[in-house]
Residue frames as qw, qx, qy, qz and C-alpha x, y, z in Angstrom:
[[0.000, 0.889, 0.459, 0.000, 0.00, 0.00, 0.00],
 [0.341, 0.311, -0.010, 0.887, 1.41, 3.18, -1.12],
 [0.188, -0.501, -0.394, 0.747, 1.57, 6.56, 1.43],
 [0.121, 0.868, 0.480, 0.047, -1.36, 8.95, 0.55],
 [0.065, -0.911, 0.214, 0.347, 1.33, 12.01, 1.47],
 [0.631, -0.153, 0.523, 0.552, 4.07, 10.69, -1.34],
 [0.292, 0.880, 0.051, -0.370, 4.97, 13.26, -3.89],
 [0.808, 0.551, -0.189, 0.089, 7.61, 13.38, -6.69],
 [0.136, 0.645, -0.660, 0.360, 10.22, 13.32, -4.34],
 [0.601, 0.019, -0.790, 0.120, 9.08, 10.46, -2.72],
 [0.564, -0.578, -0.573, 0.138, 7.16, 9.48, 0.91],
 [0.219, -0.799, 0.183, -0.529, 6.79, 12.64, 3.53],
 [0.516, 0.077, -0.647, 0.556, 9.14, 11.82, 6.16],
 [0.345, -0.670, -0.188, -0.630, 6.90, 12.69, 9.13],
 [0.900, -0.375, -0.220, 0.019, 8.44, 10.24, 11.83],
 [0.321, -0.844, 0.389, -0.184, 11.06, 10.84, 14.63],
 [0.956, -0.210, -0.170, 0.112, 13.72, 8.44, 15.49],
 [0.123, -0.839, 0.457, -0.268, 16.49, 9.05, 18.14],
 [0.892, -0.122, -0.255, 0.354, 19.83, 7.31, 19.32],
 [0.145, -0.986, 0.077, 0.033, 22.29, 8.21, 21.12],
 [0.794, 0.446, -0.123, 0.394, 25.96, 8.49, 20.28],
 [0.622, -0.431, 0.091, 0.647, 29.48, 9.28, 22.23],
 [0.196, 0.896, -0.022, -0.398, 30.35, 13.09, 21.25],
 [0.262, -0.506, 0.704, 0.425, 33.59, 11.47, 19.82],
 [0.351, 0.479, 0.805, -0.017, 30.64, 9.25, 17.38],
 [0.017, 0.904, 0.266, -0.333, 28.92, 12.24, 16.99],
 [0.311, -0.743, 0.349, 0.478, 32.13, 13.84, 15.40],
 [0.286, -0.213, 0.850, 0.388, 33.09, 11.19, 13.31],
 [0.275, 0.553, 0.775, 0.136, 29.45, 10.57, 11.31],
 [0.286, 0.873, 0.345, -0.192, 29.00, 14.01, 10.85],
 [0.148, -0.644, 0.540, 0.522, 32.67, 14.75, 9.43],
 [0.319, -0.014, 0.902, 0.291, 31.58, 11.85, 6.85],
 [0.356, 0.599, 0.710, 0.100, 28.84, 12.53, 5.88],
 [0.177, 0.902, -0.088, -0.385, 29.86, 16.93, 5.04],
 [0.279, -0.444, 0.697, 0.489, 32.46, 15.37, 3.33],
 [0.260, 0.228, 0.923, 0.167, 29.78, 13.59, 1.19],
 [0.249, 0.000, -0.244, -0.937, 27.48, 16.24, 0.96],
 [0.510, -0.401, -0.677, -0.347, 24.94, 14.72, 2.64],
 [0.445, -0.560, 0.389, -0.581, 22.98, 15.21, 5.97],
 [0.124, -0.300, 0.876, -0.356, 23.10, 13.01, 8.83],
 [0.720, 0.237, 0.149, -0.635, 19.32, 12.22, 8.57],
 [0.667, 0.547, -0.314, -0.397, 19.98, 10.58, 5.05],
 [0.343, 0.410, -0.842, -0.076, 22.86, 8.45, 5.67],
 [0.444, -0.210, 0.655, -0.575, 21.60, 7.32, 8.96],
 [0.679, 0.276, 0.042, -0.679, 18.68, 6.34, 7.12],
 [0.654, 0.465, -0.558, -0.211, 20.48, 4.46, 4.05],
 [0.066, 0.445, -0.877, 0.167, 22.88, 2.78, 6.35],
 [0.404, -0.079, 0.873, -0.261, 20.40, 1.10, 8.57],
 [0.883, 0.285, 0.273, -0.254, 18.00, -0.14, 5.34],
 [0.594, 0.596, -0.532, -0.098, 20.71, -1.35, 4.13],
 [0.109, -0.396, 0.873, -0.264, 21.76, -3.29, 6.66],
 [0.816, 0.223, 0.403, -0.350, 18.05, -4.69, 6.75],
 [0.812, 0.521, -0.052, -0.257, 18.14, -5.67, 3.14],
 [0.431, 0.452, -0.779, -0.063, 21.46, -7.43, 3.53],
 [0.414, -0.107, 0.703, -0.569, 19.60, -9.36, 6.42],
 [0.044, 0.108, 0.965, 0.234, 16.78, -10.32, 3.69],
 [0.269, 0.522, 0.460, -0.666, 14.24, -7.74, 5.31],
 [0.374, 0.320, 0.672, 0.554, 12.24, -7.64, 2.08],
 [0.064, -0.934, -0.313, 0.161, 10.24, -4.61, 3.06],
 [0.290, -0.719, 0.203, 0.598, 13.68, -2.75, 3.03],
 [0.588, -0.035, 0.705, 0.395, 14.08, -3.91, -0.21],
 [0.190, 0.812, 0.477, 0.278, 11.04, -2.67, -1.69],
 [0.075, -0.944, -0.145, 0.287, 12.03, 1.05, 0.07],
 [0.282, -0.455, 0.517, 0.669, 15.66, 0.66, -2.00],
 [0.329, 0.407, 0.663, 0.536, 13.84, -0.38, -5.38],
 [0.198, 0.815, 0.474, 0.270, 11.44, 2.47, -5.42],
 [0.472, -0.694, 0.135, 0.526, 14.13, 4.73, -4.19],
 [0.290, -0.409, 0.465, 0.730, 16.19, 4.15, -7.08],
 [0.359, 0.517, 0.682, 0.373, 13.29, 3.97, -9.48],
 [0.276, 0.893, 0.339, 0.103, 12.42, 7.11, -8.65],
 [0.589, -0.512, 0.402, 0.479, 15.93, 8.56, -8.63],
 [0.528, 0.111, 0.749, 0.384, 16.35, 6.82, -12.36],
 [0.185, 0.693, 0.660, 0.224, 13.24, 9.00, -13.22],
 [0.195, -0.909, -0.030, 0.367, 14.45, 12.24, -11.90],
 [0.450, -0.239, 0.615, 0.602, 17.82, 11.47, -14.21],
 [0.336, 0.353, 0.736, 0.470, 15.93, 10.60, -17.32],
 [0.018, 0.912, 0.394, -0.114, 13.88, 13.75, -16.83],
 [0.309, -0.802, 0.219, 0.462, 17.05, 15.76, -16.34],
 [0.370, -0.112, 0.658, 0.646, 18.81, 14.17, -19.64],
 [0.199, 0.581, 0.752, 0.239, 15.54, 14.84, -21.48],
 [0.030, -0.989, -0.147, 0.011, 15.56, 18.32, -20.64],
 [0.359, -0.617, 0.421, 0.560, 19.02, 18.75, -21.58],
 [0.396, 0.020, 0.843, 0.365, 18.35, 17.37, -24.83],
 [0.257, 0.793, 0.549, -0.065, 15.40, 18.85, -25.26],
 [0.119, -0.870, 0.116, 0.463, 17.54, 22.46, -24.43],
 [0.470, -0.315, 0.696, 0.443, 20.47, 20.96, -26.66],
 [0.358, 0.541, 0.717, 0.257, 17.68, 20.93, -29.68],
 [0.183, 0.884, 0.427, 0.046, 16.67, 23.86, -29.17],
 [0.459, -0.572, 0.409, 0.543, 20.24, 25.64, -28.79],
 [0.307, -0.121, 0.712, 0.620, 20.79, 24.21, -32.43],
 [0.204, 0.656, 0.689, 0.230, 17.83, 25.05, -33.81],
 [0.054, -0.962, -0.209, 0.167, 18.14, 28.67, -33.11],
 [0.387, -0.568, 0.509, 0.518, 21.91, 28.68, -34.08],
 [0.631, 0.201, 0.666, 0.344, 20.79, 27.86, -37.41]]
């Protein structure tokens, strides 16, 4: 069953979860992840359904497929509107 609040970016993230972590922890995960250009939120996120889905969790599985489907689809949009621009560039250069 698909979430009623899911938009083109993909399920509203409306839920809390907290842990806690040594400041020295705390340091390290957030030097890694600026270094990545990403927030702490995200990896946090990735790491532990990934760990599920090497476990077999099959739920997690499904949340990485339709991840990268819609990912895949944000791309193909983006090349398609380069291409599109890339037409029209040469069409006006003519």
């Amino acid at each position: 069953m698909r979430n009623t609040m899911e938009g083109t970016m993909g399920p509203s993230r409306t839920e809390l979860m907290q842990f806690k972590v040594t400041p020295y922890e705390k340091k390290v995960i957030e030097e890694f992840v600026r270094k990545r250009r990403d927030t702490v939120s995200e990896y946090v996120r990735s790491a532990v359904i990934m760990d599920m889905v090497l476990e077999g969790e099959v739920k997690a599985m499904k949340i990485v497929v339709d991840t990268i489907g819609r990912k895949a689809v944000q791309l193909l949009n983006k090349r398609a509107d380069r291409l599109a621009k890339l037409g029209a560039d040469a069409t006006d250069s003519q």
